[in-house]
N, C-alpha and C positions, 0 to 999 in steps of 0.2 A: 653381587650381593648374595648373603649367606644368610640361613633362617637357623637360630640357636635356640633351644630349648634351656633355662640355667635356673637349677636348684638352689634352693639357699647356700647349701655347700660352698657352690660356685659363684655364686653371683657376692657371696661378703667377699671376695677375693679384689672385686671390683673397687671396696670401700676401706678394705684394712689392708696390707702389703705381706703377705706371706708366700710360699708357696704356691706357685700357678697365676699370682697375681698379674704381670708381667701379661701372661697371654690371655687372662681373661681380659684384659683392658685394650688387648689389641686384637681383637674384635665385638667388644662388647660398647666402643664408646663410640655415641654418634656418629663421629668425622669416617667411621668405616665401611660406613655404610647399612649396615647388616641389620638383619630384623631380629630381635632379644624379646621370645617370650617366655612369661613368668606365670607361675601360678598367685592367686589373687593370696594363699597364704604365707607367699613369700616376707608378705609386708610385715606379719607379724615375727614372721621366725626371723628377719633379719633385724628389727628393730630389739628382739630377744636378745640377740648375739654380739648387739653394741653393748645393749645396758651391761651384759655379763662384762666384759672389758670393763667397763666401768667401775662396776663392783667388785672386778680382782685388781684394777688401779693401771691396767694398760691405755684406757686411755682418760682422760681429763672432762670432766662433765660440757664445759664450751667443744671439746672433740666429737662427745659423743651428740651434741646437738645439732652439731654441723653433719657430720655423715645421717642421723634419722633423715634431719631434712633435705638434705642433698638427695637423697634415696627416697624420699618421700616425690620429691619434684623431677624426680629422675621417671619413679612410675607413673605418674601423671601425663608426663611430655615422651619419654621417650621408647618405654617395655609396652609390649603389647600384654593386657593383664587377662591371665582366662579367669573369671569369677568361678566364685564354686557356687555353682546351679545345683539344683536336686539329679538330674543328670550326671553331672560329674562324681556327684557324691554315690550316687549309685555305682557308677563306673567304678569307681575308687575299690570300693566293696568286688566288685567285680576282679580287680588286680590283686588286693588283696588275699583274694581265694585259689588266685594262682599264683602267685608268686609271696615268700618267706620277707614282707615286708614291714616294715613298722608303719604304722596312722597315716601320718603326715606326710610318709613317703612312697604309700599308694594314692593319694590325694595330688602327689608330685607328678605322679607320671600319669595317673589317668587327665589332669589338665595338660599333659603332653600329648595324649591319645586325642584328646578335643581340638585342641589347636590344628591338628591336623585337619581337620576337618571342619575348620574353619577356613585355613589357608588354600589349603590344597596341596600342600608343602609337607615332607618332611623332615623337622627339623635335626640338627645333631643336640643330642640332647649333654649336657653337659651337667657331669654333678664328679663331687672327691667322694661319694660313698659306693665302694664295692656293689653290694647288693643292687642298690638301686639298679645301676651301671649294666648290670648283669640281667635286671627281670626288663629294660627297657628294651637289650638287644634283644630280648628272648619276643618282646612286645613287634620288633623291626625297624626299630631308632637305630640309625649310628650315632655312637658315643663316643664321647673323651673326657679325660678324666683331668683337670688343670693340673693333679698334682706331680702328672707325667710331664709335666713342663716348668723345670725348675728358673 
């Protein structure tokens, strides 16, 4: 068993087939075993990332109802979800002061900085954005980036 850390980035790889998808799916789904935590804002930015498909016509509005909800039922049953507490939201603030990150992507990792310290674990943190990738190892995450795995 393996503890994953997976950014929106990486975790719509799980729901739409590009790039890295392949391996995000071979260890991100059930049968693998492995423990997949999510920050609590992943549910928004991934349900963002279908509709946009939608709205540029890749995918089919019955498509994009099916992956919200699959993904909906998916974080209920199976990602361990960190909420954003005032806590984290501090933290966040906190990463964001060190490290050249955007909002939502110090909110990313400080729920990775949490997790940890929930689990006792830490996990590899997995995202397709540079930056992130870069202030998480600087945080003492190992990282991978799906888009290294075509």
């Amino acid at each position: 068993m393996s503890v994953f850390f997976a950014d929106s980035s990486a975790l719509v790889k799980r729901y739409i087939t590009e790039i890295g998808s392949a391996w995000v799916r071979g260890w991100a789904l059930p049968v693998h075993g492995n423990i997949v935590v999510i920050s609590e804002i992943a549910a928004v930015e991934l349900v963002s990332a279908f509709a946009r498909r939608r709205r540029e016509g890749s995918l089919t509005a019955a498509a994009f109802d099916l992956l919200r909800n699959n993904f909906l039922l998916h974080t209920e049953r199976e990602y361990l979800t960190v909420r954003l507490e005032r806590d984290v939201l501090r933290r966040a603030g906190d990463v964001a002061a060190r490290h050249p990150l955007r909002t939502l992507d110090a909110i990313q990792l400080a729920c990775a900085l949490d997790s940890v310290q929930t689990l006792g674990l830490t996990p590899t943190f997995v995202s397709a954005d540079r930056n992130l990738l870069i202030a998480a190892a600087a945080e003492g995450f190992p990282t991978d980036d799906p888009n290294a795995h075509p």
